[in-house]
N, C-alpha and C positions, 0 to 999 in steps of 0.2 A: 504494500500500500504506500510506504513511502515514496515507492519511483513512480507514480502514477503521477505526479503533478509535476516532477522534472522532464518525464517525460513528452508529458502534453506540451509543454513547454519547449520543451527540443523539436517537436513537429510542427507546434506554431510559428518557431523561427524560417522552420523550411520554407514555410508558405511563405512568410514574409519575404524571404528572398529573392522566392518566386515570384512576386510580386513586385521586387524591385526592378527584376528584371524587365517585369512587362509593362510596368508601368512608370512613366519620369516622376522623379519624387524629391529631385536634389538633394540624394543621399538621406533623406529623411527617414525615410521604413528602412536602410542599413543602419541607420543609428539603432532604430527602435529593434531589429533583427539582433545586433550585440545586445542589446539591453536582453533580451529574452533570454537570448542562451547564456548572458552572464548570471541574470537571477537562475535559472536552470540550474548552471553551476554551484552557484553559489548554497542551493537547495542541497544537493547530491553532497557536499563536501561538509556542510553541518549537520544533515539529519539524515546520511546515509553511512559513508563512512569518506575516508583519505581515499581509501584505494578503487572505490566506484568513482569516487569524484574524477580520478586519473582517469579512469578507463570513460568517463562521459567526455572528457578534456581529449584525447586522443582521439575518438568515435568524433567530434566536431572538426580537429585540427585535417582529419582528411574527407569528414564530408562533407564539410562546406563550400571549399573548394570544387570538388567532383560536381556537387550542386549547381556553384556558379556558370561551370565549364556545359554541362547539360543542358543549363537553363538556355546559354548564348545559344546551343546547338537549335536547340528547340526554337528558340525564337526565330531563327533561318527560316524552317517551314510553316510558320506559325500566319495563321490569316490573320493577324495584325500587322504582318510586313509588308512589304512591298514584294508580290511576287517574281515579275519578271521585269524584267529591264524594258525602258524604254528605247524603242526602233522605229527607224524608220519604215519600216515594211507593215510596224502599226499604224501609221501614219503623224509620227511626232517628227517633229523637225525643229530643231536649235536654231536652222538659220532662216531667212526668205527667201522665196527661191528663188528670187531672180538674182540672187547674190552671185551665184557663180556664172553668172555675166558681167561680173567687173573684171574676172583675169585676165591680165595682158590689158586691160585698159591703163589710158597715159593721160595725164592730167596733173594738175600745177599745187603744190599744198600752199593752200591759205591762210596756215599760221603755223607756226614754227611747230614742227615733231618733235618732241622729246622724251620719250620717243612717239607718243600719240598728240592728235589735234585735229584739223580737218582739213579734209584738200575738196578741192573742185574734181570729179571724174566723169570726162564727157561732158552734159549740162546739171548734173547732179550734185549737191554736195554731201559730203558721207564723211562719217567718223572712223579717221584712219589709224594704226600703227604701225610702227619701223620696226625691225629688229633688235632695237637700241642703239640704234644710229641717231644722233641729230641731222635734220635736216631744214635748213632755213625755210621759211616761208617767200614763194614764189619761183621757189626750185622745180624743176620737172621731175615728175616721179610716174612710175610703171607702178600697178599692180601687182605680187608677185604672189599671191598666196590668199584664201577665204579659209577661214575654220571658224566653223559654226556663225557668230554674228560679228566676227574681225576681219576686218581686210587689213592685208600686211602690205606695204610697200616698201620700195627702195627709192632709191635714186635713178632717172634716167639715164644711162648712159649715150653720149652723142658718140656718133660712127664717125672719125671724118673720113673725108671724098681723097681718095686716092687720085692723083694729078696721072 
């Protein structure tokens, strides 16, 4: 009869943890989860004996952890996650689409990159970045790269005319 309340106690922590897991608490219910299995402890060790109190103290030091590690596992396939990734084949898209019709476009930056700002492309104006290049405002600059809603440019380079 004595273990019956340290008991209950060590299984009410589980859940609590449980619960930490699934639910955000800002560490709140992991306080209140030590507080449990500390009173639990604390039970076991004055009104049971030293050497259960060890063995409740050992029986926590590795299943709590195990706990922890299961609970994360669980939470992967748990319908409170997020099941699958989003794709474009679902139809989500990061960028516009007509975005990737600015590469290889040539056009003048408007104010100075450093490395982002905004150029003129074509009759459009758009929020561009460089690779961490400065590049003054009124400089020529190419298109050289779209990922997701960034256009990356460079610097134009001019050819000269072979005599």
């Amino acid at each position: 009869m004595k273990f019956l309340i340290p008991v209950i106690l060590q299984l009410a922590g589980v859940g609590v943890i449980f619960a930490e897991i699934l639910l955000p608490s800002a560490g709140i219910l992991t306080l209140l989860a030590i507080c449990i299995f500390g009173y639990s402890l604390y039970l076991v060790f004055s009104d049971v004996s030293i050497f259960w109190g060890w063995i409740f103290m050992m029986a926590d030091l590795i299943i709590v952890p195990v706990l922890v590690v299961y609970g994360f596992k669980f939470l992967e396939r748990s319908p409170l996650t997020l099941v699958s990734a989003l794709s474009r084949e679902d139809g989500v898209s990061s960028q516009e689409p007509d975005m990737d019709g600015y590469i290889g476009l040539t056009g003048t930056a408007l104010s100075d990159l450093r490395p982002s700002g905004v150029a003129l492309l074509g009759d459009k104006r758009a929020d561009v970045v460089t690779r961490g290049e400065y590049i003054e405002k009124g400089t020529p600059i190419v298109v050289e790269k779209v990922t997701g809603n960034q256009i990356i440019v460079k610097k134009q380079t001019v050819m000269k005319e072979e005599n």
